[in-house]
Steps between C-alpha positions, in 0.01 A plus 500: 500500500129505591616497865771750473200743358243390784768616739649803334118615497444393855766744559427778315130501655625518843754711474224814294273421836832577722558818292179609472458468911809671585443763212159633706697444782810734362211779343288522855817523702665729256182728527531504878856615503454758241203592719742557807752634272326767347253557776590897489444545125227607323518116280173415472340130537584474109861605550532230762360216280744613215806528706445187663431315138821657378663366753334153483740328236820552652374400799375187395850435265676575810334208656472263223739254669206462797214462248723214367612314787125524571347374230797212497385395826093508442613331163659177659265487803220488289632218278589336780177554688333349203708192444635634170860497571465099596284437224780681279743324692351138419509608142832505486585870519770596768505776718750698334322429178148616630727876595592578136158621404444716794899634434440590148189679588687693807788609252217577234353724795833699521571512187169676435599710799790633344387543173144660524467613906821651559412793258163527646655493832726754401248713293294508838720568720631812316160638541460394805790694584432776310175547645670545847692700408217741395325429827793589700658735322844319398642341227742408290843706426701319298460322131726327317566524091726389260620860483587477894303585796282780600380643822261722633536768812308785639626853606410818591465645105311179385631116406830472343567154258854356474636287264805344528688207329614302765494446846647324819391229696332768732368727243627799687776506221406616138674538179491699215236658701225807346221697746213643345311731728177596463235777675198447718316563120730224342696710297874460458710679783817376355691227377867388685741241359794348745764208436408334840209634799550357810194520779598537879320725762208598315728713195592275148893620502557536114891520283572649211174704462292697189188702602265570213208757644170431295240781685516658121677765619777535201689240327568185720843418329644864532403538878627156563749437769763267610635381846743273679242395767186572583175420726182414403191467799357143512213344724587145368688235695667219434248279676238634268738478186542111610125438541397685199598178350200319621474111593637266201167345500295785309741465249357183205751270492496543109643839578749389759829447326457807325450674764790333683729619269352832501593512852851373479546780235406771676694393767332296798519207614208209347568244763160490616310501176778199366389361786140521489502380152637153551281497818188553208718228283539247729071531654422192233735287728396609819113440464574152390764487817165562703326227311759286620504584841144450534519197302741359788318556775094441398568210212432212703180350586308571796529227672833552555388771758647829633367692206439806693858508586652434179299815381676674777848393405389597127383853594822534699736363263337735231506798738904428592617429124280835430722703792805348346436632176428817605808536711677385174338766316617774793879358430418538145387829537861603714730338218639232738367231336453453085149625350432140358600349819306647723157469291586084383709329761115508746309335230736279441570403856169493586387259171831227657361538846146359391599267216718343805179480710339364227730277398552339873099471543432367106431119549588454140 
């Protein structure tokens, strides 16, 4: 047990000096390009160093695999630079016996990164987003309630809001759909209520259609009027309706199945956020798969030789399973392959391919 500690904390040590060199690394670079990116702006040095700190965290969660299959390999050269895994060895611990310390603490590690720095990476990068889109003048049209969906355009007589209670795939579609218009001085222009709005070449094509005027000019109800059809300007688009939505990564994964279902009610599709919630479900498993892999390749003594090239193989083979789960994640994301496939078959192939590594090399 006293071993299983000394390791654990071995591991834990190296892996906060990995983090903490590739967070500077992530802030100075992130400065840089927000430097180029914003070059034009009137940002400010202290703009620059809070973008690029808002920023920071996802960054560094997007990389987390890395930091791990780092810190595995520093972990396991070290003890074998110093002796420590023959001395272990000799006291009767096995190889797969010396992993389970440095396992638990990798799952521990993603397990804390679910729990505590997913919502700070997804508190962050909402500002950070936000903030850009101050900077550059864009943002976000869309928002999602339990009422239904709302959206945001701009006109020639001021911004109109739309609420509607379902939606295609698309979002081009609404249902049970009301406009409220309002002036340049944000008073109401007038309110319009249609069964279904439909958006193609720049005009919202409504059905079955009440017009309320609100300009205070006499009693709304009495000068209302009703229509089959009619047309309503828009400057939205149904690229912009689609990436209103934002990345499922600013959203806390606390919040994710409600917002899921949100979704499916109002009529889109969630494949992509299912997706990227098992992806966040199944990270415990795929830090210790790099702890594995590293352990494969670097957990043998140095005599044995060719260490610089089993770090090689380990970098690669952590680079390749990292490619595969991303292209899982892309099939995920198109709906040919199952959500929970796509984010656990990886880990799980990756963990057999180094416990059979491990397994072949361990001399009992």
């Amino acid at each position: 047990m006293i071993l299983d500690r000394y390791f654990a904390w071995r591991f834990v040590k190296v892996f906060l000096a990995v983090l903490g060199i590739f967070a500077l690394l992530v802030v100075f670079i992130g400065m840089a390009d927000t430097l180029r990116r914003f070059a034009d702006d009137a940002v400010g040095f202290g703009g620059i160093v809070r973008l690029s700190l808002l920023n920071a965290p996802a960054s560094l969660y997007q990389i987390m695999p890395l930091i791990v299959i780092i810190a595995a390999i520093s972990l396991f050269l070290g003890l074998a630079r110093t002796s420590e895994l023959v001395v272990a060895r000799a006291a009767g611990r096995s190889g797969m016996r010396i992993l389970v310390a440095p396992l638990i603490v990798a799952v521990m590690i993603g397990g804390v990164g679910i729990t505590v720095l997913n919502p700070i990476v997804a508190a962050t990068a909402r500002q950070y987003e936000a903030q850009v889109a101050n900077i550059e003048g864009t943002g976000s049209v869309l928002a999602l309630s339990d009422t239904g969906l709302w959206l945001r355009q701009g006109g020639d007589p001021g911004q109109t809001v739309i609420h509607a209670a379902r939606a295609d795939l698309s979002g081009t579609s609404l249902s049970q759909v009301t406009f409220l218009t309002f002036g340049v001085d944000g008073l109401p222009l007038a309110r319009v209520v249609a069964d279904t709005a439909n958006l193609s070449d720049g005009l919202w094509q409504l059905r079955s259609v009440k017009t309320w005027p609100l300009d205070g000019n006499g009693n709304p109800e009495a000068l209302a009027t009703t229509a089959d059809t009619a047309a309503i300007p828009s400057t939205l688009t149904a690229d912009e309706i689609r990436n209103s939505f934002g990345t499922p990564s600013s959203i806390p994964i606390w919040d994710l199945p409600a917002f899921i279902d949100r979704l499916q009610e109002a009529g889109f599709t969630a494949q992509r956020h299912k997706v990227w919630f098992q992806m966040e479900l199944s990270q415990p498993a795929f830090l210790a798969a790099m702890v594995l892999i590293g352990a494969a390749f670097t957990m043998r003594p140095q005599r044995a030789g060719k260490t610089g090239l089993n770090i090689m193989f380990a970098v690669l083979v952590a680079f390749g399973i990292y490619f595969i789960r991303n292209f899982a994640q892309i099939l995920g994301d198109n709906g040919d392959i199952p959500a929970a496939l796509a984010a656990w078959v990886p880990p799980i192939a990756a963990s057999g391919l180094a416990l059979g590594l491990l397994l072949q090399r361990e001399d009992g």
